[in-house]
C-alpha positions in Angstrom: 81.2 -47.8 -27.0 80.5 -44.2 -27.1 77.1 -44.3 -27.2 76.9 -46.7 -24.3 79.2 -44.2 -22.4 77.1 -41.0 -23.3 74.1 -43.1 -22.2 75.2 -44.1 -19.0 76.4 -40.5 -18.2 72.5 -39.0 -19.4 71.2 -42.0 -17.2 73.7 -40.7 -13.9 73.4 -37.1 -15.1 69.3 -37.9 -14.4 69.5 -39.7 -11.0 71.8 -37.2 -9.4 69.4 -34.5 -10.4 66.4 -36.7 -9.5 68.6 -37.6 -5.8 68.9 -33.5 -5.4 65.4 -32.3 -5.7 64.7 -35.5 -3.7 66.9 -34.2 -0.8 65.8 -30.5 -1.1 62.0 -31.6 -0.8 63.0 -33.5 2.3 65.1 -31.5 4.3 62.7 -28.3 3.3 60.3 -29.5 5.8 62.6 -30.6 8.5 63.8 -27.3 8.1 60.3 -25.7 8.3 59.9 -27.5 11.5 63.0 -27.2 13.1 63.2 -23.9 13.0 59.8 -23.4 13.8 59.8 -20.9 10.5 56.1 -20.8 9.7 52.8 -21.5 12.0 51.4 -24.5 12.5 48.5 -24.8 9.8 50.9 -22.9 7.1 53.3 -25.4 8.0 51.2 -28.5 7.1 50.0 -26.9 4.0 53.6 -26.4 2.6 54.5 -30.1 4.0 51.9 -31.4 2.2 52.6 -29.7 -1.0 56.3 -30.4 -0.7 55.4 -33.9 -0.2 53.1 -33.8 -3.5 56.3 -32.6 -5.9 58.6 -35.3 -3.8 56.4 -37.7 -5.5 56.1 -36.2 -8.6 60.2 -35.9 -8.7 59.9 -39.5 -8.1 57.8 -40.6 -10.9 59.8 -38.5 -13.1 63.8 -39.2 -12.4 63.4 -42.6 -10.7 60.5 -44.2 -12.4 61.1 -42.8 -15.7 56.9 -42.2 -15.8 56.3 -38.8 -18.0 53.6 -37.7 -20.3 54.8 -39.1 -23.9 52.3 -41.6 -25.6 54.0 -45.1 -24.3 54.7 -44.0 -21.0 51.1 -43.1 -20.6 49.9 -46.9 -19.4 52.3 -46.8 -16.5 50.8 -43.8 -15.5 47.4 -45.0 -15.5 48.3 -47.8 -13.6 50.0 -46.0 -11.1 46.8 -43.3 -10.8 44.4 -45.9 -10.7 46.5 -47.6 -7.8 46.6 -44.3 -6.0 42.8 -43.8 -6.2 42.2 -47.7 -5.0 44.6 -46.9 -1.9 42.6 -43.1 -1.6 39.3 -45.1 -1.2 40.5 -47.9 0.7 42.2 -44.9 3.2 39.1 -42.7 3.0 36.6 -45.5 3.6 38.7 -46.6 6.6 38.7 -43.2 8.3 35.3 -42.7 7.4 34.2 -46.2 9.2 36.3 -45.1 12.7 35.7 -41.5 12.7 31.7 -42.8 12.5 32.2 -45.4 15.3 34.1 -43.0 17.1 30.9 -40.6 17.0 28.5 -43.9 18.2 30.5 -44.5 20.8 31.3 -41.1 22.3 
């Protein structure tokens, strides 16, 4: 019984930290832009590496993905997801950004 108590309170203890950084990294940039605190271009850059650690927090504290030996499959799966979705993305913009140019 103790153990399953200490668990659950390691598990909790983990989300609420995971649900913290979450809501830092998200109201950071609302922040940013609300306030109108940086310029434009500075602004994006910081968004987008805000964005970058909200997924990382993600994979960390709600996936349970980290860098220990049996955990390292999930990863891969997850990174060779991300590329697939990169490529199918990149290819897309590529294809209208070159019709775009035909057609203008």
């Amino acid at each position: 019984m103790s153990d399953e108590h200490s668990d659950f309170r390691a598990d909790l203890r983990q989300y609420l930290t995971g649900f913290a950084l979450a809501l830092a990294l998200t109201l950071i940039p609302f922040a940013l832009v609300w306030w109108n605190l940086a310029p434009r271009a500075v602004a994006l850059w910081i968004i987008a590496g805000l964005a970058i650690l909200q997924g990382i927090v993600h994979l960390r504290y709600f996936f349970h993905i980290d860098l220990s030996r049996q955990k390292r499959e999930d990863l891969q799966l997850i990174l060779f997801s991300l590329l697939i979705l990169a490529m199918m993305a990149g290819g897309t913009i590529w294809i209208m950004a070159n019709l775009a140019q035909r057609m203008g």
